[in-house]
N, C-alpha and C positions, 0 to 999 in steps of 0.2 A: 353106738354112741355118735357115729357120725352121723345118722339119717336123724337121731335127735337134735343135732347142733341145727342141722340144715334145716328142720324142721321150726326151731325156736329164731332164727334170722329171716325164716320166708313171714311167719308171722310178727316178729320186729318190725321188717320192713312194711307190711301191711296195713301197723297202724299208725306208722309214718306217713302214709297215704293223704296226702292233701287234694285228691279231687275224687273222692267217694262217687260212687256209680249209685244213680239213683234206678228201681228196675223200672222198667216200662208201666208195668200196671198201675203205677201210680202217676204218671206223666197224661198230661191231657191235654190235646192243641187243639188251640180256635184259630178261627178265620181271622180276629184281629192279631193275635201271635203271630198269623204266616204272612198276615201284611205289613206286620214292623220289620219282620226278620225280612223278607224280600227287599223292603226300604232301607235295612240294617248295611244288605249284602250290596245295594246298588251303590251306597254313599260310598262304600269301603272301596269298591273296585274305583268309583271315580276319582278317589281322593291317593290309593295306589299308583294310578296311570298317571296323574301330577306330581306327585313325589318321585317319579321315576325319570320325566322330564327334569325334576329340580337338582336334583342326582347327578343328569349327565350337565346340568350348566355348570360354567367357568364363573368365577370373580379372580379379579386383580389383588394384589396386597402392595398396600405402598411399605417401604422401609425407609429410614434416614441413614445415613453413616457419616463419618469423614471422609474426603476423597485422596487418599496417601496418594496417590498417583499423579507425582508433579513433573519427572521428566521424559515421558511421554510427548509424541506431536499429536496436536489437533488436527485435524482434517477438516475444512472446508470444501464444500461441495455448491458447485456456483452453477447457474445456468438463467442469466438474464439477458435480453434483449434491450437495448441502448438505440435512438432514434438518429443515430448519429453513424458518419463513417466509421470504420474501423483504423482509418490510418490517422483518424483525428482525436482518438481516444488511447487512454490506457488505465489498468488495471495493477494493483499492487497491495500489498498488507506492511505496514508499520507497526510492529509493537512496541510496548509501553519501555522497552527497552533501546528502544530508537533501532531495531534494528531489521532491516529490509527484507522481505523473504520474498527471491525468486520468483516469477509468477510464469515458469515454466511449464505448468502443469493447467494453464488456461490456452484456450481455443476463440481465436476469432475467427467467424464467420460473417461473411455480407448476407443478410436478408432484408427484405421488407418489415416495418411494424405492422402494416396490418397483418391480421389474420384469416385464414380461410374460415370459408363456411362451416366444417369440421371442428377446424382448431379453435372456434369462434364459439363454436357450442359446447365444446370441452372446456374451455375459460369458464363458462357460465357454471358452469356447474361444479366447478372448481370454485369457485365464488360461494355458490348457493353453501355447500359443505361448510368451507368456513366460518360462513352465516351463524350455520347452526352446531358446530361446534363451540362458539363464543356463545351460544347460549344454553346450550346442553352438554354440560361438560364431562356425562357419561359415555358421550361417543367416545371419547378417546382408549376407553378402554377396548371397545369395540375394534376401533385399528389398531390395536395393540391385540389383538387376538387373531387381526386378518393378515396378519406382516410375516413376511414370509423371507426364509433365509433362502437367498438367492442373487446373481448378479442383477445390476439396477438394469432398468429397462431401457431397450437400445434406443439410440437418439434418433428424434426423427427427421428423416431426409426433407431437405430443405424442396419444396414443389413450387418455387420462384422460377420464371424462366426466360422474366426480364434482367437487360445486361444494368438497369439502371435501380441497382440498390441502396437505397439510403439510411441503412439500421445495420447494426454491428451486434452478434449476438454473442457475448463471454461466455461459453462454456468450460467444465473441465474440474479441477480437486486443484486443492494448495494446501501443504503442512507447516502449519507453524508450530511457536511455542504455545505452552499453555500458560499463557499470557495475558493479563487486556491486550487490546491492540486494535488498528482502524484500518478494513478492507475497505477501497474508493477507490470509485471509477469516475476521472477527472479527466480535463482538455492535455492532450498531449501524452506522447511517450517517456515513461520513467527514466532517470538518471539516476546512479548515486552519487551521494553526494558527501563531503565527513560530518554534515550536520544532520543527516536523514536520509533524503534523496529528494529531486524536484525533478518537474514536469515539464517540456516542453511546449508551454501553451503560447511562446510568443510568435510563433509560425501558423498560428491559426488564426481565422478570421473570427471576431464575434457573433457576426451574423450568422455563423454556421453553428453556432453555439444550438443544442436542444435537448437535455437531459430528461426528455420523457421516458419514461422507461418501463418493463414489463419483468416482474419476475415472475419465474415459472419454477424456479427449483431453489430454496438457500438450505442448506443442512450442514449441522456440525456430526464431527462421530461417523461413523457406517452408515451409510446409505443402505436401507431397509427398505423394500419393495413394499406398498399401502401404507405407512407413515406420511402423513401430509402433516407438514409446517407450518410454522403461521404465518410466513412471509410468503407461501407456493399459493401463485394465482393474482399478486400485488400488481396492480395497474395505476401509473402516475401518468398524467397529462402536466406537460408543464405550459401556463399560461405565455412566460418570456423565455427569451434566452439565456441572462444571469439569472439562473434560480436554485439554490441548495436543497439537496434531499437528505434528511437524515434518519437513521435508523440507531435507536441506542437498543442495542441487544442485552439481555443476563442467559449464560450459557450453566444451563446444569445436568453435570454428565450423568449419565444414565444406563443401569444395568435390566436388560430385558431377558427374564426367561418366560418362555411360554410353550408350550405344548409343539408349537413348530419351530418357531428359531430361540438361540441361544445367542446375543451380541451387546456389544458396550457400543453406544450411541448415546445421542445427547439430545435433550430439549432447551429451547429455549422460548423466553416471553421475549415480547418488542414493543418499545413506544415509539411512534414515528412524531416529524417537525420537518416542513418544511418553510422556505421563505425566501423572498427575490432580494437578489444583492442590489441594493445600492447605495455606493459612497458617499453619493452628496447628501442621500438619507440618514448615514449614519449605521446603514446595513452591510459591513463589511463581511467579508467570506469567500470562498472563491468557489464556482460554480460545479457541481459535481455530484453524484452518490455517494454517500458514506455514512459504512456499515461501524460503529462503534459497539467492540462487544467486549464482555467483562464473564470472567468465569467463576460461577458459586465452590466454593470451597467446601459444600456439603453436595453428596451424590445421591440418587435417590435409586433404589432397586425394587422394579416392580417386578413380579412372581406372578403367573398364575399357577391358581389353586383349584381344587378339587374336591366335592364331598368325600371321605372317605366310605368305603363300603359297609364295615361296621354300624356306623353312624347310619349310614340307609338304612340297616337292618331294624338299627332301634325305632329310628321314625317309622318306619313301616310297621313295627309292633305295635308301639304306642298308638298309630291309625286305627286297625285292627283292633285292639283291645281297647282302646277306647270309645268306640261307633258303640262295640257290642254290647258294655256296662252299661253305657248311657241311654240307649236306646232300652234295653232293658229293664232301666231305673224307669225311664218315664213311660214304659207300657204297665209295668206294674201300678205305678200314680193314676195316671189317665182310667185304667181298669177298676180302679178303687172309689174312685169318685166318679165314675159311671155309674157303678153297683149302686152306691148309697144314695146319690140324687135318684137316678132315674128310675130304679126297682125297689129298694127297701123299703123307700116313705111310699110306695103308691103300695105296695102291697100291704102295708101299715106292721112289719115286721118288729118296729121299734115303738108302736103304741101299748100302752099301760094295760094289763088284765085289769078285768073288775073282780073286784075283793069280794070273794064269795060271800051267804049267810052266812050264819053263826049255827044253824039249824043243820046245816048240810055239811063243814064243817065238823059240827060233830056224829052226825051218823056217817060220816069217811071214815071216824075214827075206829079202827079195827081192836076189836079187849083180847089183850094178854093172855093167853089161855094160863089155867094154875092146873098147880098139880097136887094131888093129895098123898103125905105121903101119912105111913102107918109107922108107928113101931112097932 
């Protein structure tokens, strides 16, 4: 009974069989068959070995959210170069709260504005980058996959070795609130004050006045090693002495996961304005950098992603099975309309017999034999 059962499920299964084996003796290859199949086989491996590149690439996914995260400090990350002494400047933040944040966490140093031949080439290309990031705005994605969790990179030794320095370079981080608020860098050392705080500019001379300036580094959030900013590589020449630089920032915080680092940082856009004070013009303001920045209350989370593996597998099926249908659909076509142009009509396979006599006709016709029968 059992060899019966087993016997009635091998043949079940058997005509379940959806790819019947045709046997050989009836299969018959031509030259044009093994030259679509070899063109079958080359499309399929090339179009494999690009799906397998498309496989290992990354894309980015933007998300929106709200950003609950309101008492939290911000981190500002500064490092500009000012064409001015350092004992005749200072540096501070004001929020929209009026209230002063310490700017103990900045570094002054006396260097030169110019540049080396190095440092001079590195600008440039720090330049050029920018260039083409404001017009190809797929790079960013690209530094967002080169960014690398690790301490920023160390500062470079000043290679001045003249004692007569006339540029003051701010470096360093300052935490405020998450706030609007205005970082500037104006004539004179900060005071507080009960209305804000004010500057000591009446102990300087105007003539010494020159807020040219160079920024090399502004960043909100963690500082992320290949993240470049839109403000990194900013070079201002100021024409006068009274002359205002402004910078109106929108800071939007930002969560980055990717394959290497894992960190909350921020972007921001900037619109710049600058213009020369003067009172009898009617051009009031008082002479300085200043950074005005404002923070988006939506955060954006970029992700990279990944093909998953499954999803390869199918693309690469559907490759595969589709070269071979197709290619086999138009060998069969092309073979059909070969046969019937180029051999049937010349061998005249499909031209009309001639309709026999009537005479011949009937002596074709073969009689009946009978039979006799008796009672």
């Amino acid at each position: 009974m059992k060899r019966l059962t087993k016997k009635k499920a091998l043949t079940l299964v058997k005509e379940l069989d959806a790819f019947p084996k045709v046997p050989e003796s009836y299969v018959e290859s031509t030259a044009s068959g093994g030259t679509v199949s070899l063109i079958a086989f080359t499309l399929m491996a090339v179009l494999a070995f690009l799906e397998f590149f498309v496989y290992r690439d990354t894309w980015m996914k933007y998300e929106y959210e709200v950003d609950r995260d309101f008492s939290s400090k911000l981190k500002i990350n500064v490092d500009i170069t000012v064409a001015m002494r350092c004992q005749y400047i200072g540096a501070d933040v004001l929020d929209l709260a009026e209230t002063m944040v310490a700017s103990d966490g900045l570094k002054y140093e006396p260097v030169n504005f110019e540049l080396s031949p190095k440092q001079r080439l590195w600008h440039m290309t720090l330049l050029h980058i920018q260039e083409r990031l404001r017009v190809e705005h797929a790079l960013q994605d690209v530094l967002f996959k080169a960014a690398l969790k690790a301490a920023p990179p160390a500062e470079p030794q000043s290679e001045d070795s003249s004692t007569h320095l006339t540029a003051c370079r701010i470096h360093g981080h300052l935490y405020v609130n998450k706030v609007a608020g205005n970082f500037h860098i104006t004539v004179g050392k900060s005071i507080p004050h009960p209305r804000g705080h004010a500057h000591l500019a009446a102990l300087v001379s105007h003539d010494s006045y020159n807020f040219s300036h160079r920024i090399d580094h502004l960043s909100f959030g963690e500082a992320i090693p290949g993240i470049i900013s839109p403000l990194d590589g900013t070079e201002k020449v100021s024409p006068d002495s009274n002359h205002m630089f402004q910078y109106f920032i929108t800071i939007v915080p930002t969560k980055l996961n990717t394959y290497k680092v894992s960190a909350e940082t921020h972007q921001y856009s900037v619109t710049e304005r600058e213009r020369a004070i003067n009172h009898a013009a009617g051009s009031h303001g008082v002479s300085g950098i200043f950074m005005k920045y404002d923070i988006s209350s939506l955060m954006v989370k970029v992700t990279e992603q990944h093909m998953p593996f499954w999803q390869f597998l199918v693309r690469l099926c559907g490759i595969i099975g589709g070269i071979f249908s197709t290619t086999g659909m138009l060998h069969g076509m092309v073979g059909f309309l070969v046969d019937v142009i180029c051999c049937r009509f010349q061998i005249g396979i499909y031209k009309p017999l001639k309709e026999a006599p009537l005479n011949m006709q009937e002596n074709n016709e073969t009689p009946v034999p009978t039979e006799n029968y008796t009672e």
